[in-house]
N, C-alpha and C positions, 0 to 999 in steps of 0.2 A: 654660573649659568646666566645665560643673557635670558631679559623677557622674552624675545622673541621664542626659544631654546623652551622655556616654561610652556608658553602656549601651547607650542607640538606638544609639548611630554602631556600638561592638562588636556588635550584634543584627544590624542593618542588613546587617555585612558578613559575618556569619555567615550570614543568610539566603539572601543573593544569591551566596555558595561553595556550600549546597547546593542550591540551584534549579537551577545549572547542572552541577552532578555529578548531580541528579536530569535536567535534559533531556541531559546525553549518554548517560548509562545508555539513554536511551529511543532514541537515535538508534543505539546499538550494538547493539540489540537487533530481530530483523524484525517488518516488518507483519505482526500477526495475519493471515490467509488462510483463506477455503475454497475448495476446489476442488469442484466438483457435472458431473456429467456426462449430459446428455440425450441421445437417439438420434443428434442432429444437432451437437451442439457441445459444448464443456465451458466452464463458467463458473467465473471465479477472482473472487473478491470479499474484498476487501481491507478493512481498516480505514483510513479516512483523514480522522479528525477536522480540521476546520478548513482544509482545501484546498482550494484551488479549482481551475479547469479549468488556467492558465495554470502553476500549480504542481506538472501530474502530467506525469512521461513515462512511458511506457509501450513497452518493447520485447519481440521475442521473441527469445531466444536459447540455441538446445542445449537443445530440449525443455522451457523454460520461460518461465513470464508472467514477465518481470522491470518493479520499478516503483521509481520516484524519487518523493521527493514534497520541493520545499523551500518551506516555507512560511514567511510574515515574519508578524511581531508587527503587528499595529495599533497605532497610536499612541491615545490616549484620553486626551481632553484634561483638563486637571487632575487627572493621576492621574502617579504616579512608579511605576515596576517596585521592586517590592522583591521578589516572587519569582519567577527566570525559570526553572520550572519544567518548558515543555514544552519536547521537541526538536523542532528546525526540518529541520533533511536524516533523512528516514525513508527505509529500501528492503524492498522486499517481493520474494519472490520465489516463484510457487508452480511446483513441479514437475508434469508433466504425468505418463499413466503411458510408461512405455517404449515400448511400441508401437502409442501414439496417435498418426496420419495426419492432420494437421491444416493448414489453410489460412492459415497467419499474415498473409497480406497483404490477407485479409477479415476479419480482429477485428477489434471493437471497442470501444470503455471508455467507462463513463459514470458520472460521478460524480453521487452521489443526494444529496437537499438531508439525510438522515439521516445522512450521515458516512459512505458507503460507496462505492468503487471498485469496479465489476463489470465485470470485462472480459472480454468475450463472445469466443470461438477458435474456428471450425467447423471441424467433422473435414471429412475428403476425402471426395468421396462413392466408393465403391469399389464396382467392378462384382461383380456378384454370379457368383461362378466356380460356384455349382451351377445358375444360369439358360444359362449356358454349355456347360454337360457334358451327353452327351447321357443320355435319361434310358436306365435300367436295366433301366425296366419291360418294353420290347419285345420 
């Protein structure tokens, strides 16, 4: 083995120790997230570069959107990994507020071809208690 020959092979495996201390960092770390809230529902939209539908779960649990995302590498032919950089298992989690009345078993998520999760939560529709009460004015 020539030094030059060394170097690559020492390069090589220095590379591919930090691509993967770089993608666990990212896997320890959560989906960016917004949360947005319209008259009728609240929207959580997540970051989720590179996934696809089969690679998101989506639950709701204790007042928030909770989301899995494991995505795999592509293989790409005549090409070797020299740096595996991104994380594969991401979770995202957005909190809701406190005393948001929401319908969890009518959300729903949709992953957009620009790299984003939005998954749509309707509030409950609640009866209106001043349409109820009688009025004051009489």
């Amino acid at each position: 083995m020539t030094l030059r020959e060394m170097g690559r092979s020492v390069g090589s495996a220095v590379l591919r120790r930090v691509g993967r201390a770089a993608g666990k960092v990212q896997e320890s770390k959560p989906l960016p997230v917004d949360v947005l809230e319209s008259d009728d529902a609240y929207l959580a939209v997540f970051d989720a570069p590179g996934a696809t539908g089969s690679d998101v779960q989506v639950r709701y649990a204790e007042g928030a959107v909770l989301v899995r995302i494991d995505r795999f590498r592509e293989f790409h032919e005549g090409f070797e990994m020299v740096f595996p950089g991104r994380g594969l298992s991401l979770d995202g989690r957005a909190d809701l507020p406190a005393d948001a009345a929401v319908d969890a078993e009518s959300a729903t998520a949709t992953l957009t071809e620009h790299g984003t999760l939005q998954v749509r939560v309707p509030k409950v529709a609640e009866a209106s208690e001043e349409s109820d009460a009688p009025s004051a004015e009489a």
